[in-house]
C-alpha positions, 0 to 999 in steps of 0.5 A: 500500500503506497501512502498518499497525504492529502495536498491540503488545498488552500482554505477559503477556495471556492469549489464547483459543484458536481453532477455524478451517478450514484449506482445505488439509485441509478440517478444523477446527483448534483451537489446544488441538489442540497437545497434549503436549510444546508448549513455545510457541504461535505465532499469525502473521497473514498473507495471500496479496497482502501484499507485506509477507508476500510479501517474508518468505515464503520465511524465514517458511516455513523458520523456522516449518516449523524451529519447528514440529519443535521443538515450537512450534505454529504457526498462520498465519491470513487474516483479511481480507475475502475478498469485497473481497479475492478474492485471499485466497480459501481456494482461494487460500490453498492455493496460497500455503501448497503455494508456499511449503512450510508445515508448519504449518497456515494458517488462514482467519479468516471473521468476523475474531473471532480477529483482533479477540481477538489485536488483530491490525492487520496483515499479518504481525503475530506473536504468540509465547505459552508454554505458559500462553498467556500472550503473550511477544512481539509485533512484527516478524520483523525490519527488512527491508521491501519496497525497504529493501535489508535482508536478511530474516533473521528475527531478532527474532521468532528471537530471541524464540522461541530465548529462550522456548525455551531458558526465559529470559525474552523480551526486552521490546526488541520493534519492532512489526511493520509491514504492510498493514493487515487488510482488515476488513469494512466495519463490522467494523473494531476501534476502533484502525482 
């Protein structure tokens, strides 16, 4: 497993919205598709084999499901190559979102545009934005990694949430997240890769 850190996109940068398939529903999501009463924007970049994913699966599934009853609109999206990566197949994702409860849509990014347009380097790597969609956080869902003995918690990617919430100002102490890197396709990869 090659370990990947996030590219920490600069704060405050003004991301796009996205129109993408959900396998599980066959439909088309779009994040302008939150509308009314949406306080934050949360874009989280996983896959089905990550062991990374895997290891937080279970706490990723409770706080977002939480989250997406509170307002937060919540988006999981695949953006690897389906091709060299057949286990993170659309069918396959279903499987993943059924196994572990998702509330919220997961999403399957074809081309990678929408990993390219959020700088997303790894799985998982998170992206919290206000209403505005405007980005207040980029990082890690916490310390704990396969092996390292450390609870997954959830508790900086929280801490963030509660803070934009509760309408403080996110903390600008950000870790970067810390995974496998996105699959990209061959001649695909973004600049940092």
């Amino acid at each position: 497993m090659v370990k990947t850190a996030s590219t920490m996109l600069k704060l405050g940068s003004q991301l796009e919205g996205f129109h993408l398939l959900e396998p599980k529903t066959k439909n088309r999501v779009a994040l302008s598709d939150a509308s009314g009463g949406v306080d934050a924007y949360l874009v989280l970049f996983i896959c089905n084999h990550c062991p990374f994913v895997v290891h937080i699966a279970d706490k990723l599934a409770q706080v977002c499901n939480q989250w997406h009853s509170m307002g937060v609109a919540v988006y999981a999206i695949n953006s690897n190559d389906v091709e060299r990566y057949p286990e993170d197949d659309p069918s396959k994702m279903v499987d993943f979102a059924n196994r572990y409860g998702f509330k919220f849509p997961y999403l399957f990014d074809p081309d990678q545009t929408v990993a390219r347009q959020f700088d997303a380097a790894c799985t998982p790597d998170f992206f919290l934005l206000n209403a505005q969609r405007r980005l207040v956080y980029r990082g890690q869902f916490d310390d704990s990694r396969p092996g390292n003995d450390a609870v997954v918690t959830g508790a900086d990617l929280s801490r963030a949430v509660e803070e934009l919430l509760a309408g403080k100002q996110v903390s600008g102490d950000q870790k970067p997240s810390l995974g496998c890197n996105i699959k990209w396709k061959p001649g695909n990869e973004p600049a940092y890769f």
